[in-house]
Each structure stands twice: as C-alpha cells, then as structure tokens.
N, C-alpha and C positions, 0 to 999 in steps of 0.2 A: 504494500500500500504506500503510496504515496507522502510525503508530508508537506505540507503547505508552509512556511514562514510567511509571516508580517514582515513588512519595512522596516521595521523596527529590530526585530529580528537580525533581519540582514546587517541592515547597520551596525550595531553592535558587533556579529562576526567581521565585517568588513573593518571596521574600526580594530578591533583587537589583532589583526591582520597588520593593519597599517602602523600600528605600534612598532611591532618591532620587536618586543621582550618577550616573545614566546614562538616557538616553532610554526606551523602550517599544524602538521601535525596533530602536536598539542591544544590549538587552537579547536581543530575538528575535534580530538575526543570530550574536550570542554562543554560544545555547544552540538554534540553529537552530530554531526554533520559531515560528510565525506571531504576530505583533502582539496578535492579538484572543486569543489561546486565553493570551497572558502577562497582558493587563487582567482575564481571566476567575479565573486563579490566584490574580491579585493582590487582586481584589475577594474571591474567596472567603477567602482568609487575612487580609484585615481585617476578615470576617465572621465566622470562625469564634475570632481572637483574645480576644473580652472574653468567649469561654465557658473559654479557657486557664487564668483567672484567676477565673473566678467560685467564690464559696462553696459549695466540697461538699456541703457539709451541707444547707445550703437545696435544694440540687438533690435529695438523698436523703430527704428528708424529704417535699418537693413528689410524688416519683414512689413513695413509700409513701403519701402521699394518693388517686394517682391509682390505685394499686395500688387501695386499700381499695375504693373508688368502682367501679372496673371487679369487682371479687369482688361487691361488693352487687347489679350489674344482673346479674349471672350470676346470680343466688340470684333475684332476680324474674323471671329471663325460667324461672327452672325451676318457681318457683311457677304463672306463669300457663302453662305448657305442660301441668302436672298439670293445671289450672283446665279447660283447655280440651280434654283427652283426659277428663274426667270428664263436662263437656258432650256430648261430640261422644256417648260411653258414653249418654249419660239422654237425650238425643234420637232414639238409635236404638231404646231400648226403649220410649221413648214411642210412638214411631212405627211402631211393631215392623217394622224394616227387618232 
C-alpha cells in the first residue's frame, strides 16, 4: 500500500536532508521513508529554493508579457479563422457546391 505524505511532511524530510548533520540514510530510517524518494525531496527543495527569493515583480511583469503575447495569437488565430471560413464561403460559390 501506498503512503501519502503532506507538504509538510516533505519539508521536514527535505529540510533534514539539506542540513547536513545526518546521512541520507539515517534521515530515511528517521522519517521511514526510502533513501531515493528523501534525494528526490531534497533535490526538489534546492530546486524550487532560488524561486522563494526571487523578485516578484520581475516575475509579474515577465507573465503580463507573456499574458499580452498569448491575447495577441488568440486575436490572429480569430483573424485567420474568419480569413478562412470566408475562403472556404467564395470557393463554394465559385464552384457552386
């Protein structure tokens, strides 16, 4: 069967991980937990660390750019969608289908 940890959980292993004063190892029989799934928390929470700390604002700024960008190709894929249901319109009349 399976077992589930909380966030909380994790953290705690990852944190005791990131310490330092205790093996891999040691850390899994602690918090019963298999060796590889505590380097996996531990790697993840040195991963997700320098985003803890990075400048909001740059973040919010960067994802209202990306915002603008994703609204502009919606506005072009509506344009050629009109473009192309006007074709598709003057090809059948041409053709009178």
């Amino acid at each position: 069967m399976r077992r589930i940890f909380s966030a909380e959980q994790k953290a705690a292993v990852a944190l005791a991980a990131l310490k330092g004063d205790k093996t891999i190892n040691q850390i899994a029989s602690e918090f019963e937990v298999n060796p590889t799934q505590v380097k996996l928390w531990r790697d993840a929470a040195k991963a997700s660390m320098a985003d803890a700390f990075a400048d909001k604002r740059k973040a919010s700024a960067k994802a209202a750019d990306t915002q603008k960008r994703i609204d502009e190709l919606h506005r072009v894929i509506g344009i050629r969608d009109a473009e192309l249901e006007w074709l598709k319109k003057k090809i059948h009349r041409e053709l009178g289908l």
